[in-house]
C-alpha positions as CSV (number, residue, x, y, z in Angstrom):
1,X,-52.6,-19.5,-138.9
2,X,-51.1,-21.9,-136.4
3,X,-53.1,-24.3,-134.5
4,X,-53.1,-25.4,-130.7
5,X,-53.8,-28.1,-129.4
6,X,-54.7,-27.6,-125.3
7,X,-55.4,-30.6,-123.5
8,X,-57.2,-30.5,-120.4
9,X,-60.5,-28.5,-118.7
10,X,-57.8,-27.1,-115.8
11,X,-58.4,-23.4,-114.9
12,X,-55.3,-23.0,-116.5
13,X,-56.2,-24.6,-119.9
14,X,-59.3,-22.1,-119.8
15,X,-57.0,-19.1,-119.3
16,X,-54.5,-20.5,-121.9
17,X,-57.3,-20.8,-124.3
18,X,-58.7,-17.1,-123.6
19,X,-55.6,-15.1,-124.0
20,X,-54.2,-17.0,-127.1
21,X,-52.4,-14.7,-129.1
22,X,-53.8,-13.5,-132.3
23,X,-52.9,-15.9,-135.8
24,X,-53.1,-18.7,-133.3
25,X,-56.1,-21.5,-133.5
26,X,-56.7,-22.8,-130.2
27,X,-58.6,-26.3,-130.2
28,X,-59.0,-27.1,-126.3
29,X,-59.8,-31.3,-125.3
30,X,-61.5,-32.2,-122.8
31,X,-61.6,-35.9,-121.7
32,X,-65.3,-35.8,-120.7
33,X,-65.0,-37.2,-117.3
34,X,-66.7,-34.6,-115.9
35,X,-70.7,-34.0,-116.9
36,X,-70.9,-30.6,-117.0
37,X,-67.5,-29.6,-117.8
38,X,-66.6,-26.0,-117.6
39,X,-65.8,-24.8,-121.2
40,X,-63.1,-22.6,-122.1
41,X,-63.3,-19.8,-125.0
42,X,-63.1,-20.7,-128.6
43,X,-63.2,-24.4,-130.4
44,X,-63.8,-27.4,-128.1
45,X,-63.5,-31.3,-128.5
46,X,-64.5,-33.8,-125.4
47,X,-63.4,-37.6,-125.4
48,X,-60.3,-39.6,-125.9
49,X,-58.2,-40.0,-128.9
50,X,-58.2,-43.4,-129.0
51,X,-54.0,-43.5,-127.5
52,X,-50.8,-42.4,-128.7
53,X,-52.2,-43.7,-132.4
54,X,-55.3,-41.8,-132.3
55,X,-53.5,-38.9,-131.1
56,X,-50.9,-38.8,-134.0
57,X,-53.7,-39.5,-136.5
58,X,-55.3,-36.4,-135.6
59,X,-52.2,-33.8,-135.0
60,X,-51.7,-35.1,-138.2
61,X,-55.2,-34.6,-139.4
62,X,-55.5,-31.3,-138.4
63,X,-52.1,-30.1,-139.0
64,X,-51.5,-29.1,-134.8
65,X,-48.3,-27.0,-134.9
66,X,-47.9,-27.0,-131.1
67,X,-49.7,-29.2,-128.1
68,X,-49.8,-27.6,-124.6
69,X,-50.5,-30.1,-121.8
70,X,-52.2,-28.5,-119.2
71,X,-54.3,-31.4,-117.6
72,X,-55.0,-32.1,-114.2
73,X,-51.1,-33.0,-112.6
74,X,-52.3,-36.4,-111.7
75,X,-53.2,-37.0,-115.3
76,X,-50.2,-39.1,-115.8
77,X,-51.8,-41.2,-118.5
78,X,-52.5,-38.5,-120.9
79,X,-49.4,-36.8,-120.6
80,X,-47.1,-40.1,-121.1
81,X,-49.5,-40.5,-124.2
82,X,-49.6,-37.2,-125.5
83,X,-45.5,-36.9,-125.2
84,X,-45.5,-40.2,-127.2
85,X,-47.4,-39.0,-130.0
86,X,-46.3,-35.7,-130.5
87,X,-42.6,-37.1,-130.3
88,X,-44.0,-39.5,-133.4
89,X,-45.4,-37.1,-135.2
90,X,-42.6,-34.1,-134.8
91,X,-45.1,-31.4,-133.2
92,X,-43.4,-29.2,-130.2
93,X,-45.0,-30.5,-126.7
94,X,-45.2,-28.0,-123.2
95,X,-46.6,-29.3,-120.4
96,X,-48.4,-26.8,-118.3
97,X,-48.3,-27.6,-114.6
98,X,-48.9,-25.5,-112.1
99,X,-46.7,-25.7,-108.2
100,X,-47.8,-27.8,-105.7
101,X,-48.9,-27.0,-102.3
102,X,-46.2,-25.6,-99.7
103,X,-46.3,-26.7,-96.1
104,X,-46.5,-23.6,-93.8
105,X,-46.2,-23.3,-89.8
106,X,-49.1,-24.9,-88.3
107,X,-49.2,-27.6,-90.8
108,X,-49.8,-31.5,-89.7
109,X,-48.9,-33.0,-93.0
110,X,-48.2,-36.6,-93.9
111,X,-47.5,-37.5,-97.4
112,X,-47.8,-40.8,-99.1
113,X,-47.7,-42.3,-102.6
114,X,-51.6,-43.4,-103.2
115,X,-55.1,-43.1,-102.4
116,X,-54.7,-47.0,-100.6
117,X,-51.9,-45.3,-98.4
118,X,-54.1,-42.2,-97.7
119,X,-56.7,-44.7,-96.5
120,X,-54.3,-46.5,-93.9
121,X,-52.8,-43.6,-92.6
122,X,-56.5,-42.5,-92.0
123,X,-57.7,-45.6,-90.1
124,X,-60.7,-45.2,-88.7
125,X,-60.9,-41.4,-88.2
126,X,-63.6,-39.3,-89.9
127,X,-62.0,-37.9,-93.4
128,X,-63.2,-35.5,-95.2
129,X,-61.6,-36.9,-98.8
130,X,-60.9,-34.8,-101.5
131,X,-59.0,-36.9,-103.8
132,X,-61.9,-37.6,-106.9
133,X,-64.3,-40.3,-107.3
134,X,-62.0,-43.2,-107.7
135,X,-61.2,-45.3,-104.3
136,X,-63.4,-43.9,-102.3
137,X,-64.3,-47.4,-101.3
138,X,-61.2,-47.4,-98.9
139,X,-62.5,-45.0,-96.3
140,X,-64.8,-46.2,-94.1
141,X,-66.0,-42.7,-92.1
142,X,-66.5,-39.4,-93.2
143,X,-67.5,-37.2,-96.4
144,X,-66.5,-36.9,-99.9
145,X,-66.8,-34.2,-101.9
146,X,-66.8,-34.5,-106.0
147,X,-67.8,-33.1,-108.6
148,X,-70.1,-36.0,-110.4
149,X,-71.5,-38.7,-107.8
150,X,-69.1,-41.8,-107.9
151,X,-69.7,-44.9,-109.7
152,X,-68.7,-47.1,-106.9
153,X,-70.4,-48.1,-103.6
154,X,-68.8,-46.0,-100.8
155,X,-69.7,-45.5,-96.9
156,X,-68.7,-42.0,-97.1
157,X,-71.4,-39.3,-97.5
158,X,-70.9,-37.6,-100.5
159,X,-71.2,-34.2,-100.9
160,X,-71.2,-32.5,-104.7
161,X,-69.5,-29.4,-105.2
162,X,-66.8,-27.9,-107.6
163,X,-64.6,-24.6,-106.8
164,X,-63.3,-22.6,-105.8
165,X,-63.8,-22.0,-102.3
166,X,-64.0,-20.0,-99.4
167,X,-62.5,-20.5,-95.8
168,X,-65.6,-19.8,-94.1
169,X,-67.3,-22.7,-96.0
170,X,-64.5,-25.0,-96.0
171,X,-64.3,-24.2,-92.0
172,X,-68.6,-24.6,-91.7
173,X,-68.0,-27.9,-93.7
174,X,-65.1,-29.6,-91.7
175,X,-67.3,-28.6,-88.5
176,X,-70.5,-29.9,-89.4
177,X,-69.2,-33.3,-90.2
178,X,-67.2,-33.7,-87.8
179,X,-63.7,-34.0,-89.1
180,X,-61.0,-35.4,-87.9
181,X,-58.3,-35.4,-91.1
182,X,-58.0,-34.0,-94.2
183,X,-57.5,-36.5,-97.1
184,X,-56.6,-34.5,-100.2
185,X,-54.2,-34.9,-103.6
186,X,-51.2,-32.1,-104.4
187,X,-52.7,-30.5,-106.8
188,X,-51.8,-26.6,-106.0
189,X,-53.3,-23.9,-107.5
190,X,-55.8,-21.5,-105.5
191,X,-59.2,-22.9,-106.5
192,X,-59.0,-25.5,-103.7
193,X,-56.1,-24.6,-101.5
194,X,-59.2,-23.0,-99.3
195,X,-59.7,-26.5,-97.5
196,X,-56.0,-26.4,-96.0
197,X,-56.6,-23.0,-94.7
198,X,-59.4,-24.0,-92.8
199,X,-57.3,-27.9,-91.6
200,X,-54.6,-25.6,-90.3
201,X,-56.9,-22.9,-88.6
202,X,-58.5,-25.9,-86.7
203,X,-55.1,-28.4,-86.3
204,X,-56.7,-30.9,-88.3
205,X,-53.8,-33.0,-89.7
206,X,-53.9,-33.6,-93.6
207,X,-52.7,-36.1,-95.6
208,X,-51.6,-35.4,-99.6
209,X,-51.1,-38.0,-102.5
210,X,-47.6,-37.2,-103.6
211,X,-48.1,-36.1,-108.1
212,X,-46.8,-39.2,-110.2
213,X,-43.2,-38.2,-111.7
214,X,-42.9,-35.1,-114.0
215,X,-42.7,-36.2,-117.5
216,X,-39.5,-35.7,-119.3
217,X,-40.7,-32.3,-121.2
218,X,-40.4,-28.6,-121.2
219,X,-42.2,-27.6,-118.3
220,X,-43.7,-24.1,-117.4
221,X,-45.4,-23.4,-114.4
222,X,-47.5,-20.0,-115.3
223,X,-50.0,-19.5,-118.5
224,X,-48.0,-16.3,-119.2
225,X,-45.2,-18.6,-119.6
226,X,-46.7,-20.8,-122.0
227,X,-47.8,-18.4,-123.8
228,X,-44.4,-16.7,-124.3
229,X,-43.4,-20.2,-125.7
230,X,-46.0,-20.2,-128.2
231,X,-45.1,-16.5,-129.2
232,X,-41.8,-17.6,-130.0
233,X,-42.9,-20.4,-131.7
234,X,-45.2,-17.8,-133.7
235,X,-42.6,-15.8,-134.4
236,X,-40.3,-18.4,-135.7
237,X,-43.0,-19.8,-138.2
């Protein structure tokens, strides 16, 4: 049996992890930034490896035939690390990243490079911020909404909540508070994509964190397509 190694508590790291193929052993990490994480099928670990060297120690350890990166896209950190150490160790690496968002008629984007250039592009307007728990300090009106309440002292209100979600709620939300931009990261997938529904049903402008650079690695974009590369990769063993 070949083993797996999944990084990241993504919806598509979940799917991955439930449809494996069978003679496959699926480990899926989590880093444990979340509380109550949402746990995917089958064997789990949550925390760090300890960096590239703790990495290689344990594909090493556990004899990981393949590693699938399918963290969050602005999990630079982790990815850079895991290509290092599965390049040092000689384990095949995918990275799993689903598209980005696609501007559509109606839209009032403005993209920048960071949450401190989301902030000034913001001014003083009322933002409903979307980007995490990190640098929430830089907005001085509006609403928040993460999953764990954040560790630093914000003026925002903070609202908890995880996906996905609906229009109607995303709409009720943006009304009630009284928004007047949309501060979010490009992240894609479905589970959120609700909030820009409801900015371009209202002609609330938004403004989207560019993703870091794609890492130098086989890329897929679909779990059916990482999972056809670790068929083949069966099938060759």
């Amino acid at each position: 049996m070949r083993t797996v190694l999944v990084l990241g508590g993504t919806g598509e790291a979940r799917e991955l992890a439930g449809r494996a193929v069978p003679g496959l052993r699926v480990v899926s990490s989590l880093a444990g930034r979340v509380t109550s994480p949402r746990l995917p099928e089958g064997e789990v670990r949550i925390g760090g490896f300890g960096g590239v060297a703790g990495l290689v120690g344990y594909l090493r350890a556990e004899r990981v035939d393949a590693v699938v990166d399918a963290t969050h896209p602005f999990a630079d950190r982790i990815t850079a690390n895991a290509l290092a150490a599965t390049a040092e160790a000689g384990v095949p690496f995918l990275v799993l990243r689903r598209p980005g968002w696609t501007e559509q008629d109606g839209d009032r984007w403005t993209w920048v490079d960071s949450i401190a250039e989301a902030a000034d592009a913001v001014g003083g307007r009322r933002a409903f911020v979307t980007t995490g728990r990190q640098g929430l300090g830089a907005f001085a009106r509006g609403v928040a909404r993460t999953v764990d309440p954040p560790s630093d002292d914000t003026a925002l209100e903070i609202v908890l909540d995880r996906g996905p979600y609906t229009v109607d709620g995303e709409l009720a939300l943006l009304r009630r508070h009284r928004v007047e931009v949309l501060v979010t990261k490009d992240s894609g997938g479905g589970m959120t994509a609700a909030k820009l529904v409801a900015a371009r049903h209202l002609g609330l402008p938004v403004v989207i964190v560019r993703r870091p650079p794609a890492p130098d690695a086989p890329t897929v974009e679909t779990v059916g397509a990482a999972l056809e590369w670790l068929t083949r990769g069966s099938a060759e063993a």
